[in-house]
C-alpha positions in Angstrom: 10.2 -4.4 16.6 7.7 -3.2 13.6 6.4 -6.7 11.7 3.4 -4.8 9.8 3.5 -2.0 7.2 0.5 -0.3 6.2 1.4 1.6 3.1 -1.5 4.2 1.7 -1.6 5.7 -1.6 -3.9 8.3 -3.5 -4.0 7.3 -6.9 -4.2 9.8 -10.1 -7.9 10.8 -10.8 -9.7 7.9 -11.5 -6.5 5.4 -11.5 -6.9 3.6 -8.7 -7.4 0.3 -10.9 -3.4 0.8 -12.4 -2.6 1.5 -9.3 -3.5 -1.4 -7.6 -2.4 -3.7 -10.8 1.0 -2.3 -10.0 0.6 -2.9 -6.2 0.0 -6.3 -7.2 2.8 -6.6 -9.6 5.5 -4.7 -7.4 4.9 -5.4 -3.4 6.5 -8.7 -2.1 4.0 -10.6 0.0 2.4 -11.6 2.4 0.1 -8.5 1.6 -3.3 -7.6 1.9 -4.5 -5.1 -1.3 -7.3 -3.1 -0.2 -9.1 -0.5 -2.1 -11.1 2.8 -0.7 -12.7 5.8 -1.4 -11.2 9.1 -3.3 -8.9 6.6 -5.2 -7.0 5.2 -2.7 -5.0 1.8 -2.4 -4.0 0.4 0.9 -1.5 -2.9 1.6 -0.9 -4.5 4.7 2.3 -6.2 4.3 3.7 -8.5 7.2 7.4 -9.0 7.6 8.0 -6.2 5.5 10.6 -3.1 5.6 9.4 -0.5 3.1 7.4 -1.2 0.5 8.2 0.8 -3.0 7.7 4.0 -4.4 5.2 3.5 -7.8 5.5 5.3 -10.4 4.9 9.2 -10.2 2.3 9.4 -13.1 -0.1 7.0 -10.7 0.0 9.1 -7.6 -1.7 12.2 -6.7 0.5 12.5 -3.6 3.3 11.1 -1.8 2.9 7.3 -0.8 2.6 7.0 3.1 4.2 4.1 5.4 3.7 3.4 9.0 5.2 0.2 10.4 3.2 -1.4 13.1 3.9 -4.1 15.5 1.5 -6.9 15.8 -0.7 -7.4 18.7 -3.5 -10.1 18.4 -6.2 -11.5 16.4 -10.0 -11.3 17.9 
C-alpha cells in the first residue's frame, strides 16, 4: 500500500514563489516543499492520499501525483 505522494507542479511564468505559498497554505503535512528549475514546485507528503488541485491561474500545466511506497532510509 502507497504511504508517499510526490506531487509536481509547473508554476505560471515566473510564479513559482505563489505557488509554493499556496503549497504551504493548502497541503496537510508531513510534507517536504521543494523547489526546482523551469518553475517548478515539488511535495513529498507521507501518509497522504491526493494532495489538491491549486488554483488554475498558478499552473502552467496539470499538477502530477504518483504515490509511492516507502522502502528505507540510507
Amino acid at each position: 500500500m502507497a504511504d508517499t505522494l510526490m506531487w509536481e507542479a509547473r508554476a505560471v511564468p515566473g510564479g513559482r514563489d505563489a505557488l509554493a505559498r499556496w503549497v504551504v497554505e493548502n497541503v496537510p503535512g508531513p510534507a517536504d516543499v521543494y523547489l526546482g528549475g523551469q518553475d517548478r514546485v515539488v511535495v513529498i507528503a507521507r501518509g497522504a492520499g491526493r494532495l489538491p488541485e491549486p488554483p488554475a491561474d498558478l499552473v502552467a500545466r496539470p499538477v502530477a501525483q504518483w504515490p509511492f511506497t516507502f522502502h528505507r532510509s540510507v
